[in-house]
C-alpha positions in Angstrom: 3.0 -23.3 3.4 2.3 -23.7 -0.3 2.6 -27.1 -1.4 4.7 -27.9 -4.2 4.1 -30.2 -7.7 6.5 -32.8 -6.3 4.6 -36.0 -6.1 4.9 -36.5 -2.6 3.2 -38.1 -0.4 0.0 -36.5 -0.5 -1.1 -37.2 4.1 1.0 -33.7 4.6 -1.2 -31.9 2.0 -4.3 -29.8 3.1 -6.6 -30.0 0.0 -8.1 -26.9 0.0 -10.9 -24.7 -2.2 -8.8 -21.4 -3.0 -5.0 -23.2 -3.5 -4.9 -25.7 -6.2 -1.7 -27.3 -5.3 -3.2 -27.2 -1.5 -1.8 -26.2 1.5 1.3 -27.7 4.0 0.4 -29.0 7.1 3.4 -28.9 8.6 6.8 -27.5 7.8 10.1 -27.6 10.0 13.1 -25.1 9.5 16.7 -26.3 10.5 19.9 -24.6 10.2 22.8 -23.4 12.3 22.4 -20.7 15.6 22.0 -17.4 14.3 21.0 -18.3 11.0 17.6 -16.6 11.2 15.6 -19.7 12.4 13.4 -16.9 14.9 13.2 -14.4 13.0 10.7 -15.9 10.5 9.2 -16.7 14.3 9.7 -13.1 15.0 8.5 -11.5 11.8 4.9 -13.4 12.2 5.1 -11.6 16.2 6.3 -8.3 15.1 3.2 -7.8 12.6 0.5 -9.0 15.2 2.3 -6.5 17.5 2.0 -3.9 14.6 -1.3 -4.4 13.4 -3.1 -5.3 16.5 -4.0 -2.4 18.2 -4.9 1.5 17.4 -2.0 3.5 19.1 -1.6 7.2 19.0 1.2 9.4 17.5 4.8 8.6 18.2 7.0 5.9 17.4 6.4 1.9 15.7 7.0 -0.5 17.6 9.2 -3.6 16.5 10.9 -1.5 14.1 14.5 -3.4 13.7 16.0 -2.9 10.4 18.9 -5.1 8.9 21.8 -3.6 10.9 24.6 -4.7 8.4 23.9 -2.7 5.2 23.7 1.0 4.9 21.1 0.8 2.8 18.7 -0.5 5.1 19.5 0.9 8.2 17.0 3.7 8.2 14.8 1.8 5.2 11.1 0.6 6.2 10.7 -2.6 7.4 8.4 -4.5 5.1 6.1 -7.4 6.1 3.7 -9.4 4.3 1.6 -12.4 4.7 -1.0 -14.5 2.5 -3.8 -15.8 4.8 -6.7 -18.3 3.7 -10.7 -17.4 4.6 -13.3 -18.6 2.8 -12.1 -19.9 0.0 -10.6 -16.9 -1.3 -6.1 -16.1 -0.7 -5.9 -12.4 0.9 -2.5 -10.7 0.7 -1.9 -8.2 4.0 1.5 -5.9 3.3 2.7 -3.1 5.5 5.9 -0.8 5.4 6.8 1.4 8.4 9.5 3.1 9.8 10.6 4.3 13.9 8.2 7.5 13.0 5.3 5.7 10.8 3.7 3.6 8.2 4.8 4.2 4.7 2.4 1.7 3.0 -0.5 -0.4 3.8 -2.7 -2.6 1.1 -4.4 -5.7 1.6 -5.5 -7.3 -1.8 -8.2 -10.1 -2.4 -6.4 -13.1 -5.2 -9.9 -13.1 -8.2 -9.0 -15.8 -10.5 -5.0 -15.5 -11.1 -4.8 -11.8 -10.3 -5.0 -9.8 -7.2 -7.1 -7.2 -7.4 -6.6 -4.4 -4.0 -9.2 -4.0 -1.3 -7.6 -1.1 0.4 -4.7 0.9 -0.5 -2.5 3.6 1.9 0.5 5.4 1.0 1.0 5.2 -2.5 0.3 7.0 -5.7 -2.8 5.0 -5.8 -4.3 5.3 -2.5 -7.8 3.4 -2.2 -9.3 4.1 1.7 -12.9 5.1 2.6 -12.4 8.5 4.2 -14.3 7.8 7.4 -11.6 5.3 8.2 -8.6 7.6 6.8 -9.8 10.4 9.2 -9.0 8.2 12.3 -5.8 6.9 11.7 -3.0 7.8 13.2 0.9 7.6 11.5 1.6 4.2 13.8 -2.2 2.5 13.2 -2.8 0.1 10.6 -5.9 0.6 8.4 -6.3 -2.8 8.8 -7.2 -2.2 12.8 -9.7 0.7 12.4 -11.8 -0.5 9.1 -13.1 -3.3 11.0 -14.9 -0.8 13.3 -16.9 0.5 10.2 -18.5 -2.4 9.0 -15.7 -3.8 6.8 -15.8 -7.7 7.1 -13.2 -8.6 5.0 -10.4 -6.6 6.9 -11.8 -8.0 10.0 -11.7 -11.4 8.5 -7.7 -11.1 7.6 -7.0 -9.0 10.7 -9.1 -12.3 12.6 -6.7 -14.6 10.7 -3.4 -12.7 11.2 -4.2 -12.2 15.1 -5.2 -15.8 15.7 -1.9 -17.3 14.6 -0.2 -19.0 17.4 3.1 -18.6 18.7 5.1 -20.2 21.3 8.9 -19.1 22.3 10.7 -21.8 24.3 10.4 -19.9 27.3 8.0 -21.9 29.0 6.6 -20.8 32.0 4.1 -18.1 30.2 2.8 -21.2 28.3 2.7 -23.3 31.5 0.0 -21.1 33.1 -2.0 -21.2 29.4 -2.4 -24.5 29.0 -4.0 -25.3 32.1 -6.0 -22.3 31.1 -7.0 -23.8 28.1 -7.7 -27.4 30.0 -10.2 -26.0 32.1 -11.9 -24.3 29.6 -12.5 -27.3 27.4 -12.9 -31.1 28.7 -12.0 -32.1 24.9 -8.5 -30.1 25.2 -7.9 -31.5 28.7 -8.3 -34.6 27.4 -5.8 -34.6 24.2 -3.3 -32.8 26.5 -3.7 -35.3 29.6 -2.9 -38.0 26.7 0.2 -36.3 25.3 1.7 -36.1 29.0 0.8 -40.1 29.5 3.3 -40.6 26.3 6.1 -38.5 27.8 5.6 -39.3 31.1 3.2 -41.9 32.3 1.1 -39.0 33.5 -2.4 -39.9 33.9 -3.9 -36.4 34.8 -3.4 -33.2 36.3 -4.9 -30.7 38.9 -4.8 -27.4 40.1 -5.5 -24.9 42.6 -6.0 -21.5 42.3 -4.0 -19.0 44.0 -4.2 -15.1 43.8 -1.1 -12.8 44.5 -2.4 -9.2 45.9 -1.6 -5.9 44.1 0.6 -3.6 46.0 3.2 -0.7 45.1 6.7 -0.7 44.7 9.6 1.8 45.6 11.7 2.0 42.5 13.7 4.9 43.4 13.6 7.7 45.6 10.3 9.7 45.6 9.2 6.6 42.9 7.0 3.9 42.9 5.3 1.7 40.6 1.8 -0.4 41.1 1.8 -4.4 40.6 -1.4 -5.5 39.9 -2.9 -8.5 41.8 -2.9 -11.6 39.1 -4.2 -15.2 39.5 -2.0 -18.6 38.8 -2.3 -22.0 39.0 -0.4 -24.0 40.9 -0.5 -27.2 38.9 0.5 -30.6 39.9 0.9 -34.0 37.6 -0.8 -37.1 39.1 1.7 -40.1 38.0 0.9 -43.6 37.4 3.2 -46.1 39.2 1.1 -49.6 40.0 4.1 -50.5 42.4 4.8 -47.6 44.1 5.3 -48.5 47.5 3.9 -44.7 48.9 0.6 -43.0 49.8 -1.8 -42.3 47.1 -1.1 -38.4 46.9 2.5 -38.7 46.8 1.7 -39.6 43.0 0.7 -35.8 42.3 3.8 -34.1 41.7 4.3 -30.5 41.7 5.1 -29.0 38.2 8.4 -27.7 39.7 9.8 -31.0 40.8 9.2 -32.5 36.9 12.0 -33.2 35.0 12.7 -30.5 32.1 10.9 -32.4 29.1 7.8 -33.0 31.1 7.3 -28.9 31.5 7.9 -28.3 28.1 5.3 -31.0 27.4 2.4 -29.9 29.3 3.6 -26.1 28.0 3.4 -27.3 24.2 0.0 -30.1 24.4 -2.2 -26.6 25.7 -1.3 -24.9 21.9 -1.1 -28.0 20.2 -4.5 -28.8 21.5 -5.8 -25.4 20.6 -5.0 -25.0 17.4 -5.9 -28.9 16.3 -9.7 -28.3 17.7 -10.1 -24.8 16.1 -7.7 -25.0 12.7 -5.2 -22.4 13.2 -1.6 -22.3 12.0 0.5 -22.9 15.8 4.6 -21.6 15.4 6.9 -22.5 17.8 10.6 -21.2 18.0 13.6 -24.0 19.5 10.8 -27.0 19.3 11.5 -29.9 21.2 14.8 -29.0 22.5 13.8 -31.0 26.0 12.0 -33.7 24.2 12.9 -37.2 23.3 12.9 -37.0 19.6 10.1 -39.5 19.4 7.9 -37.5 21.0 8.5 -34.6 18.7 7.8 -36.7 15.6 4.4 -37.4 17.4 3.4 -34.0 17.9 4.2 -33.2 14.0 2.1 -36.1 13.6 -0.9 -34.6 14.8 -1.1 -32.0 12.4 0.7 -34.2 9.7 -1.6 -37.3 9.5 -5.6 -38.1 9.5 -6.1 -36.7 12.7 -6.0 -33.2 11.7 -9.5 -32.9 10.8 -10.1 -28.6 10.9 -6.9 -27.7 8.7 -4.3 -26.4 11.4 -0.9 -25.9 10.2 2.4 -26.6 12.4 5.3 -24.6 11.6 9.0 -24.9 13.7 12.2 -24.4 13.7 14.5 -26.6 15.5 17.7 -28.9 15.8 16.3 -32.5 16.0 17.8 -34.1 13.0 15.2 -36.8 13.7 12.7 -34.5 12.1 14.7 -34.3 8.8 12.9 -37.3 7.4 11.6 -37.8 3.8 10.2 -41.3 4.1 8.2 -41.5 7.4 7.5 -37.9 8.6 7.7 -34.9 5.9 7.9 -34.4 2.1 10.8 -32.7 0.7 8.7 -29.3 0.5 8.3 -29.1 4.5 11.5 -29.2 5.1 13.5 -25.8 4.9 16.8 -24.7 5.8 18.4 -21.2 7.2 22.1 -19.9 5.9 23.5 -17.2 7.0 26.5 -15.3 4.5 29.4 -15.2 6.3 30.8 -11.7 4.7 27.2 -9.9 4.6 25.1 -11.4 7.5 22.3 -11.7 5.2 20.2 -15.2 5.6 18.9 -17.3 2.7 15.5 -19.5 3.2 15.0 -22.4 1.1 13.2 -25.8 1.0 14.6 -29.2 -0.3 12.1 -29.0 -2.9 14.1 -26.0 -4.2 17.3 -27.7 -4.0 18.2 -30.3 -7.5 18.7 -33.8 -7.0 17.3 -34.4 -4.0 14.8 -37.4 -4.2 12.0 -39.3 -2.7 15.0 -41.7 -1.8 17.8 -39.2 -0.9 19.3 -40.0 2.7 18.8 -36.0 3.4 20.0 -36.0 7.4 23.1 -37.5 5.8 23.5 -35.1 2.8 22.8 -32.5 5.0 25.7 -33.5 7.5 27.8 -34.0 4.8 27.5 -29.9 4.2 25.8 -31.0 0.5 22.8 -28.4 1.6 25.1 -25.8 3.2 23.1 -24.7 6.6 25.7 -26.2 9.0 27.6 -24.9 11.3 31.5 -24.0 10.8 33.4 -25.9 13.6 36.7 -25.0 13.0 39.0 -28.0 13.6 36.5 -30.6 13.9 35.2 -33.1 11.5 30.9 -33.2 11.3 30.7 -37.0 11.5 
């Protein structure tokens, strides 16, 4: 999320104190199924599931090494991520394996060098020994030093745990974003106009409803406890002058709306979110019910003027209509997946990385024409 020197256009650019070439606003990954589009989705999940809580001894969870090289299949998983606070870049890296961490830093950028704040695991460690006492093999320093009066971990660890994601299974998001509308007038507002572009939909309403804890028979001699837990049931109220009906028949329940108008209402909730409070919102198989139109709209939000608190979109997704140089992203927001046929191993690269592709380059073209590799292989049939 870097911006390059290309001299693009400069409304998808995040000027920011702390990056001189500034900050994306918005990038999109394309490339064929399998190609490791959710995994880049999965690796930002798997390190919030790591770092976020203390746990005691016993395994990691989310260990899942590369399964196709013998080298790495009992290797560490490593994961890293630069996050922005303040002004200043923080680099977070942690190595682990099924029975532990390996390594841990988390290093502070001072001019053009990075200079460590904490380090575990290494020839050089660098931890306060209150906080080394209470971790455990499968807890991150980062989790614990915030408990001691450490702001900056607490700032990074605030950063890494506030990072959006959204999977295109929708229902869990359904049930959010009503959460979030009722919470906040302002977010209510920007969702109820994001519905009235997909859908004429003027408003929406809900009524609480409360299903009752009780126990289960699993097996013999075994049961299990479901907690009692709260949902909405939500319905859309339409706007259709001519409607020759009563008044409520134009509030439709959420399960009787077409496909794209779900997976509206479940993306305007995040989108809302993170536009009001900056954060960076990632969602995996974007817009796959949505009228391509309405997907450019929503990258407009956090491409154009009216991202005002810095948030940052990142997708990945199959609408070619996104794969735009001259009216929706520069050259680097646009990156591409491609698997190795022989290895399984995935590449990751932007346009901007790719020579000879131009301001005025017809990319969705090139890119059908194989020119960027990333495509499918249809055997016995021509990609028009």
């Amino acid at each position: 999320m870097v911006a390059s020197s290309l001299k693009d256009d400069e409304s998808g650019v995040l000027r920011t104190e702390g990056v001189d070439s500034g900050l994306l606003k918005a990038s999109a990954v394309f490339g064929p199924n399998s190609s490791g589009k959710s995994y880049i989705v999965k690796a930002v999940q798997s390190l919030k599931i790591v770092v976020g809580s203390a746990r005691p001894e016993g395994l990691m969870p989310e260990y899942i090494p590369f399964r196709l090289s013998k080298d790495c299949l009992n290797a560490p998983v490593e994961l890293s991520i630069r996050v922005l606070r303040d002004g200043t870049v923080y680099e977070y890296s942690i190595s682990y394996r099924l029975d532990g961490i390996v390594s841990e830093s988390l290093r502070r950028k001072v001019g053009r060098k990075y200079e460590p704040v904490f380090v575990r695991g290494t020839g050089k460690e660098m931890m306060d020994p209150v906080v080394k006492e209470r971790l455990t093999s499968t807890t991150a320093y980062l989790n614990i030093a915030p408990g001691f009066n450490y702001p900056v971990c607490n700032a990074v660890l605030q950063e890494i745990m506030g990072i959006m994601i959204v999977y295109q299974s929708m229902d869990l998001f359904v049930q959010e974003s009503y959460r979030y509308a009722m919470r906040d007038p302002e977010m209510k507002e920007m969702m109820r106009s994001g519905l009235d572009a997909a859908d004429l939909v003027t408003g929406f309403v809900g009524e609480e409803r409360t299903i009752p804890g009780r126990r289960v028979k699993v097996s013999e001699g075994i049961e299990t406890e479901i907690r009692p837990h709260t949902y909405a049931e939500i319905q859309l109220i339409h706007s259709f002058k001519d409607a020759d009906v009563d008044q409520k028949m134009l509030s439709f329940p959420l399960d009787i709306e077409s496909s794209g108008t779900v997976e509206m209402f479940s993306l305007m909730g995040p989108v809302a979110k993170a536009l009001k409070e900056g954060r960076t919102l990632i969602i995996d198989e974007f817009g796959v019910n949505l009228h391509p139109l309405l997907n450019r709209w929503i990258v407009g939000l956090f491409n154009y003027t009216s991202n005002d608190n810095g948030a940052q979109l990142i997708v990945n997704t199959h609408d070619l209509c996104l794969m735009d140089i001259e009216e929706v992203f520069r050259r680097d927001q646009i990156w591409l997946t491609n698997k190795c046929r022989d290895t399984g191993a995935c590449d990751l690269y932007s346009l901007a990385d790719i020579k000879g592709v131009r301001k005025t380059t017809d990319v969705r073209k090139e890119y059908l024409l194989g020119r960027y590799d990333a495509l499918p292989m249809i055997v016995g049939v021509r990609v028009l």
